[in-house]
C-alpha positions in Angstrom: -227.8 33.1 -100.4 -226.4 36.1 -98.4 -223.1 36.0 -96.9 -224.3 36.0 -93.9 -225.5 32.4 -94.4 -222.8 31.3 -96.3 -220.3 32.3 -93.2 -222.6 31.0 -90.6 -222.5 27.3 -92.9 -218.1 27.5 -92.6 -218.3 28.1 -88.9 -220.8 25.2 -89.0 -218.5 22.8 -91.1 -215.6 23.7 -88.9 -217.0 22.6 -85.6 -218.1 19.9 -86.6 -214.6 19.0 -88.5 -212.3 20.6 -86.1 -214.2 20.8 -82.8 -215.2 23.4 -80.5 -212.2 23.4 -78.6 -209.6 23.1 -81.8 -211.5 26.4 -83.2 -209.5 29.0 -82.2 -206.1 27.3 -81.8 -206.7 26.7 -85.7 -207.8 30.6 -85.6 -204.8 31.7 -83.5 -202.2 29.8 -86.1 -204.2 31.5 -89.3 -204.0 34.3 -88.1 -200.1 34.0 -86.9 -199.5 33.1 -90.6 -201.3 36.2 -92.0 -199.1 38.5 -90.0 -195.9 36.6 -90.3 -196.3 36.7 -93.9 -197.8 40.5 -94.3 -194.4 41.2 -91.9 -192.2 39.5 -94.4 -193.7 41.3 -97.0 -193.2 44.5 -94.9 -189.5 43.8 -94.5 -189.4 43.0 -98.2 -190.7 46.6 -99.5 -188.6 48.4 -96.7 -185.3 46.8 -97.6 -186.0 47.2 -101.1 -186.5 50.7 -100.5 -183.7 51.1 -98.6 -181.7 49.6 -102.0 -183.1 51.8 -104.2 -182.1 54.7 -101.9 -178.4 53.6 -101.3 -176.9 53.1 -104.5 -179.6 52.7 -107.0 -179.4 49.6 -108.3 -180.3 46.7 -105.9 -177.3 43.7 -106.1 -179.0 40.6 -108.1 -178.4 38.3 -104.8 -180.9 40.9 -102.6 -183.2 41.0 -105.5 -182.9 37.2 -105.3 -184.4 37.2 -101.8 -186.6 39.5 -101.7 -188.5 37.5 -104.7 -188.1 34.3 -102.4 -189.5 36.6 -99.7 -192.4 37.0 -101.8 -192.6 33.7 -103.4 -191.8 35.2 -106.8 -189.9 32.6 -109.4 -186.7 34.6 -110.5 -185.3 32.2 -112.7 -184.8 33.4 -116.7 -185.5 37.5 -115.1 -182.8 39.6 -115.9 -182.6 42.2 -113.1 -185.3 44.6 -114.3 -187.8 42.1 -114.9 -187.3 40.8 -111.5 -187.6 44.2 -110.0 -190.7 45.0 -111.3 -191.9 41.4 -110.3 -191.2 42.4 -106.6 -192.6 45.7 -107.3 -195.8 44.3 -108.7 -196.5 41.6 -105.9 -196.1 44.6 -103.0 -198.4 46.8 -105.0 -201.0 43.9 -105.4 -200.0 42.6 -101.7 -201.1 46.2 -100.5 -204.7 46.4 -101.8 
């Protein structure tokens, strides 16, 4: 099956599931969350830039929310591990 089939069958499944008129309000909130979350991530990089500029070494409490920002589980990271966590979710965030 080409993709071309297989995206004409989802747009099918949502009409009939969502409705015609519910189809781009659920579009319109997707895509809200896409760039809410690509902004957070954003925000998340830039800060931790900006860290990395000022004094080096990032405190753990920023380090801390940026990997909430991210959705990254810092619990048993020391700092380094957790830095390269964050640094490894923008890189694969990015591609």
């Amino acid at each position: 099956m080409a993709y071309e089939n297989i995206i004409l069958i989802i747009i099918a499944a949502g009409v009939i599931l969502f409705g015609a008129k519910k189809l781009p309000e659920l579009a319109r909130s997707l895509g809200r969350a896409h760039s809410d979350y690509e902004k957070a991530r954003r925000e998340a990089a830039q800060e931790l830039k900006q860290m990395k500029s000022q004094d080096g070494a990032p405190s753990r409490e920023k380090l801390e929310a940026i990997a909430d920002t991210l959705g990254i589980d810092y619990t048993n990271k020391n700092d380094d591990e957790l830095r390269a966590s964050i640094e490894l979710e923008l890189n694969k965030n990015k591609q």
